[in-house]
Structures are given as structure tokens and as C-alpha cells.
C-alpha positions in Angstrom: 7.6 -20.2 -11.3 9.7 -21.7 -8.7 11.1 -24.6 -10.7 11.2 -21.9 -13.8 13.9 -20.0 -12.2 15.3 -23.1 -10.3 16.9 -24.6 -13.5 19.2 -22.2 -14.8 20.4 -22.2 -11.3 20.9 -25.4 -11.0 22.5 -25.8 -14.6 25.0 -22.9 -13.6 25.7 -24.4 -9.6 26.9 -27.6 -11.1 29.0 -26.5 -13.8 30.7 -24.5 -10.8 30.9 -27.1 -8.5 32.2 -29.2 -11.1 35.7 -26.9 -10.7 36.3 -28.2 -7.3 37.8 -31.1 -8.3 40.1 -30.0 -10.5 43.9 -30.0 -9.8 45.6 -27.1 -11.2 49.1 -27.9 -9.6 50.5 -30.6 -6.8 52.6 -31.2 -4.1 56.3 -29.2 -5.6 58.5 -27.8 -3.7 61.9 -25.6 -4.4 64.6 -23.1 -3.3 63.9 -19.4 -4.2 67.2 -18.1 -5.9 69.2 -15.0 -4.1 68.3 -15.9 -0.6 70.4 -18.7 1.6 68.1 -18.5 5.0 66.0 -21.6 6.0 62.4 -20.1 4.9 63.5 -19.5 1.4 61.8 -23.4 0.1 58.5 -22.3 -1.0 55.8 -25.6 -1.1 53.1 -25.1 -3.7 50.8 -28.3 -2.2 47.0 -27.0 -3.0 46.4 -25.8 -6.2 42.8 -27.3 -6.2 39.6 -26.9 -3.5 39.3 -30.5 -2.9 41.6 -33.5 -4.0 39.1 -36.6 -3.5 39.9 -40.2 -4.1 36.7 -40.5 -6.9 37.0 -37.1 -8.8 35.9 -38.8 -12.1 32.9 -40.4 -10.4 32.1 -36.7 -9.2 32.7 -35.2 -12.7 30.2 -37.7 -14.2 27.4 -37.6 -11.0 27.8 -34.0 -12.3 27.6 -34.4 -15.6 24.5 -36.3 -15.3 22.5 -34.0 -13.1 22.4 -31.6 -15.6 20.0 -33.2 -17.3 17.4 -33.0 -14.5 17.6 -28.4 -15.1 17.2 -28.9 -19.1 14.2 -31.0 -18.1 12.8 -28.8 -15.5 13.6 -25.9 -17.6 11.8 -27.2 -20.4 8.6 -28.8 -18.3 8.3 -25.8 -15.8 8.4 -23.0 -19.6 4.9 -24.4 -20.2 5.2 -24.7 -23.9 5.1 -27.4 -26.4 8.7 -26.1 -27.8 10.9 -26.0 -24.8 9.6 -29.3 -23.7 10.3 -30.6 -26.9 13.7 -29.1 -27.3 14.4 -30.8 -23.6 13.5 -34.2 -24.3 15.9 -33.9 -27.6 18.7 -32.7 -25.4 18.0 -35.1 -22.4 18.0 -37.9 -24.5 21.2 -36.9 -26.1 23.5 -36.0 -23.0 22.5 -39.7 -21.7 23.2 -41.5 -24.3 26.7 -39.6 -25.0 27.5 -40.2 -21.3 27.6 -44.1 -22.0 30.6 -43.5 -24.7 32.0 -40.4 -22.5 32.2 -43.4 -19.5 33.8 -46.3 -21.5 36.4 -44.2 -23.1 37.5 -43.5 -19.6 37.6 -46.6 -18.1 41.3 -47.2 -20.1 42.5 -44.5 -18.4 41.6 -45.7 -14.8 42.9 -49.2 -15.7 45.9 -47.9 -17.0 46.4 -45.3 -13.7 45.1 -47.6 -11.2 43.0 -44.7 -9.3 40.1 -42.7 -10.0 42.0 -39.6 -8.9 43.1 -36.9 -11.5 45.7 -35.9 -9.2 47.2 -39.4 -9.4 46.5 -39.8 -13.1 48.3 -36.8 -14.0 51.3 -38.0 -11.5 51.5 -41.4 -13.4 51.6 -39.4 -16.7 54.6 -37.9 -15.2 56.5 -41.3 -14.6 55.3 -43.0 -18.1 53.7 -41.0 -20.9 50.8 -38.9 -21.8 47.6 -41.2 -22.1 47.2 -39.5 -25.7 49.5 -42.0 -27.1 48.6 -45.5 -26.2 44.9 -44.6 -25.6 44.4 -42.3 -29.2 40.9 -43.5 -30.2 39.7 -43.2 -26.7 40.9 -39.4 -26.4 39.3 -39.0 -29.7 36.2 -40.3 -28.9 35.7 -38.7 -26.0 36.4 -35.2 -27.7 33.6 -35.8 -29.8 31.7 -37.3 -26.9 32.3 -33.5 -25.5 31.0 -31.9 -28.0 27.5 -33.6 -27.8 27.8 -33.6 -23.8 27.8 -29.6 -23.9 25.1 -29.7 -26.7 27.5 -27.7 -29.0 27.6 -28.2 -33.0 27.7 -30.7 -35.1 25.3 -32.0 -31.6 23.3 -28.8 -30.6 20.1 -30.1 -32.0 18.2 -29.4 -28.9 18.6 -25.7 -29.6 17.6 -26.2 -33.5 17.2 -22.8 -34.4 15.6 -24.0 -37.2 13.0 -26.2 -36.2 12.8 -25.3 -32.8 12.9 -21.3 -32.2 16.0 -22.0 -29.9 14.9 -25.4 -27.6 14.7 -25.7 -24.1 15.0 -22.0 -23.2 12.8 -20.4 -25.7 11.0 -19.3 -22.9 13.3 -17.7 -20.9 14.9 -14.2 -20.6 17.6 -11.7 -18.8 19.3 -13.5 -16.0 17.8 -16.9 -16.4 18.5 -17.5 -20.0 22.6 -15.9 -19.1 22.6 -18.8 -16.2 22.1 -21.2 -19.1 24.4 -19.7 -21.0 27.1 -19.2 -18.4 26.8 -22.7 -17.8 27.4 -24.0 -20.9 30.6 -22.3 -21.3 31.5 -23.0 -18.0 30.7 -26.4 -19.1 32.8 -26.1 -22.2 35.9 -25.2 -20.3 35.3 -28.0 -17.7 35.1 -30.8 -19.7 38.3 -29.1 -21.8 40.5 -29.3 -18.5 39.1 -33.0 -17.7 39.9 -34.2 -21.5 43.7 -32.5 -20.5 44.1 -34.2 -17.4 43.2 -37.3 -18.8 45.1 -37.4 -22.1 47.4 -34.8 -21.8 49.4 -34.9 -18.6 47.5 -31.2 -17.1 50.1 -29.5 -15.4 53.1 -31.5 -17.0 54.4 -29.4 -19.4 57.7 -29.7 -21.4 59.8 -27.3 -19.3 59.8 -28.5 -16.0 63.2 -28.5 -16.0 63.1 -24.6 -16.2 63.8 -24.0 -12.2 62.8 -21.8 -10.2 59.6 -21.3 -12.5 58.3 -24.4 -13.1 55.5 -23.7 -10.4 54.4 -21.0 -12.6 55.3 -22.9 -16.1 52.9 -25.8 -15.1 49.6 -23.9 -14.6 50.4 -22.0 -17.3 50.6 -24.5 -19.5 47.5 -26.5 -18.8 45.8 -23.7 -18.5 46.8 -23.3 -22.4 45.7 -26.6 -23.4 42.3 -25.2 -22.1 42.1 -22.9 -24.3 42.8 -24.6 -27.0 40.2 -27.3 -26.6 38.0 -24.2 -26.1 39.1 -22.9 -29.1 38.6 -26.2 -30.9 34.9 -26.1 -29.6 34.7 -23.2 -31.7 36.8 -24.1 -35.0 34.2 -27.5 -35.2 31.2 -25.1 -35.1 32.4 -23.1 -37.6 33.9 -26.2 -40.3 31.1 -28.5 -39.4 27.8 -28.2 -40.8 25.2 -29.4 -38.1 22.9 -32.4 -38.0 19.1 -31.9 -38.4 16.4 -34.2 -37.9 14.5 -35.6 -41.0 
């Protein structure tokens, strides 16, 4: 029982944790209008928890502990479904972190760094990665969709075949910590596919002064949303794969 209510824990923690790394804003500073005293610059520095040297390597060690609470999930349910449904969707997050990995790599060849803070910073100076590195950011869109187990690629849930996979067993709180971590998942992996390919924070009107400290967060906080909402437009045009 222990393990049976560890997992959705520990699927929800990491997806959580995961937010830690991810720079919202950085290092601006301006002049407030209608003042002319010597405290009216206002530095916006820290618009994330923690700016680390290797935030992709932390995304991914993330990414790829997840598996271990689908597995335990599954294993600690005691029934022939749920184990089933979390060897499918094991075996499918690990092998769509190998293409996940190597459409990355261009990007930290191209930024030199493994920081996202630096990696939006050089989008700032050159160009969106979108651009030279379009089949990558394709790639890894669809990479996304099977990371987060979400159609065409939710076959571990297979309503269908297999009542509803991993967490047939599971019920109230447990099965929402699943599910909260799979959205939470979603909109993760739509803010790191945005600060990869499209320049995060960097939004066409940064000229705009005083308010591009406000325009910037706004505006990669609506490429989100639409990633999110691309998440949802796939599952609803896209028919999804079942096994034969």
C-alpha cells in the first residue's frame, strides 16, 4: 500500500519540481516614467527559483524518473492490467526520450551552454532556433506528445484494450495526482519546446518601454498556451494508434 500511494506522488512531485528551472524573465532593468528620484530604476533579475548551469540535463533526469511512478504504480495495483498498461507506457517514454535528446543536442551546439537562460539570451542576439533548426522543433513536438503519453501516443491508457492502463486501479486523490501530473507535464514540456525554439520571453515588442517587463512574460506565457492548446487540437484531428 505504501508504494500504491507513493507513485502518484512521485509522478505529481516531479512534474513540479520540473518548474524550478524555468526562466520566466532575466536580468532587465529600466526607468519608471513620471518620477526623476534615484530609486525610480526598477531591476526585474529573478523571474525563475533556480537558474542552474545544466537545466536541460535536469529537465531530462526529470523526465526520466517518471517512469519509475508509472511502474510502481502499475506493479504496486496488483493486477494483470495496470502492470500491463505500465510496461506499454514505460517502454514508450524511453524510447521517445532518445529522439527528445538528439533533437536537442542542435540547440546546445548552436548556444554553446546547457542553460535556458543563456539559450534564450542567444536567441536574442541571432534568431529564434525555429528557423535554422525546423525539423528538430518538429520532431521534438511530436516527441512531446508521446513523452506525456497524450494521443496519437496514449496507448498505455488504451481504453479500449486496456480499461484505462496503469491506473485502472486507482481512485479519488491518487488517480487526480496522476492526472495533475500529466497536465502539469503538458505545460512543462510546452514552456521547454518555447525556450528552445522560440526565444521564451523575447517577444516582438520589446521595444514597447516601460512595459516590456510585463510584455515578455506575457508573451511566453502565450506560446504556452498555445502548445497546450495544440496538445488538445492533435487529440481531437488525430485518430490514435492501437496495437494489432
Amino acid at each position: 500500500i505504501f508504494i500504491y500511494l507513493l507513485a502518484p506522488i512521485l509522478i505529481f512531485m516531479l512534474s513540479v519540481i520540473g518548474w524550478s528551472v524555468i526562466p520566466f524573465y532575466y536580468n532587465y532593468s529600466f526607468v519608471l516614467p513620471f518620477f526623476n528620484l534615484n530609486s525610480n530604476v526598477l531591476k526585474v533579475e529573478n523571474w525563475f527559483v533556480s537558474d542552474i548551469n545544466y537545466g536541460i540535463m535536469f529537465l531530462l533526469a526529470l523526465s526520466s524518473l517518471n517512469v519509475y511512478g508509472i511502474i510502481l504504480g502499475g506493479w504496486a495495483s496488483n493486477s494483470k492490467y495496470a502492470f500491463l498498461g505500465a510496461l506499454r507506457s514505460a517502454a514508450q517514454m524511453i524510447s521517445y526520450e532518445v529522439s527528445i535528446g538528439l533533437t536537442i543536442l542542435p540547440v546546445i551546439l548552436l548556444a554553446g551552454s546547457f542553460n535556458l537562460s543563456d539559450i534564450v539570451l542567444i536567441q536574442e542576439k541571432t534568431t529564434w532556433f525555429f528557423f535554422p533548426l525546423f525539423p528538430c522543433a518538429v520532431i521534438f513536438f511530436i516527441s512531446m506528445l508521446a513523452e506525456t503519453n497524450r494521443a496519437p501516443f496514449d496507448l498505455p491508457e488504451a481504453e479500449a484494450e486496456l480499461v484505462a492502463g496503469y491506473n485502472v486501479e486507482y481512485g479519488s486523490m491518487a488517480f487526480t495526482l496522476y492526472f495533475l501530473g500529466e497536465y502539469s507535464s503538458m505545460l512543462l514540456m510546452s514552456s521547454f519546446i518555447v525556450l528552445l525554439f522560440f526565444g521564451g520571453w523575447l517577444s516582438p515588442f520589446t521595444t514597447l518601454l516601460p512595459f516590456v517587463w510585463v510584455l515578455g512574460p506575457f508573451f511566453f506565457f502565450f506560446l504556452i498556451f498555445f502548445f497546450f492548446f495544440d496538445y488538445i487540437i492533435v487529440r481531437a484531428a488525430f485518430p490514435r494508434y492501437c496495437y494489432v
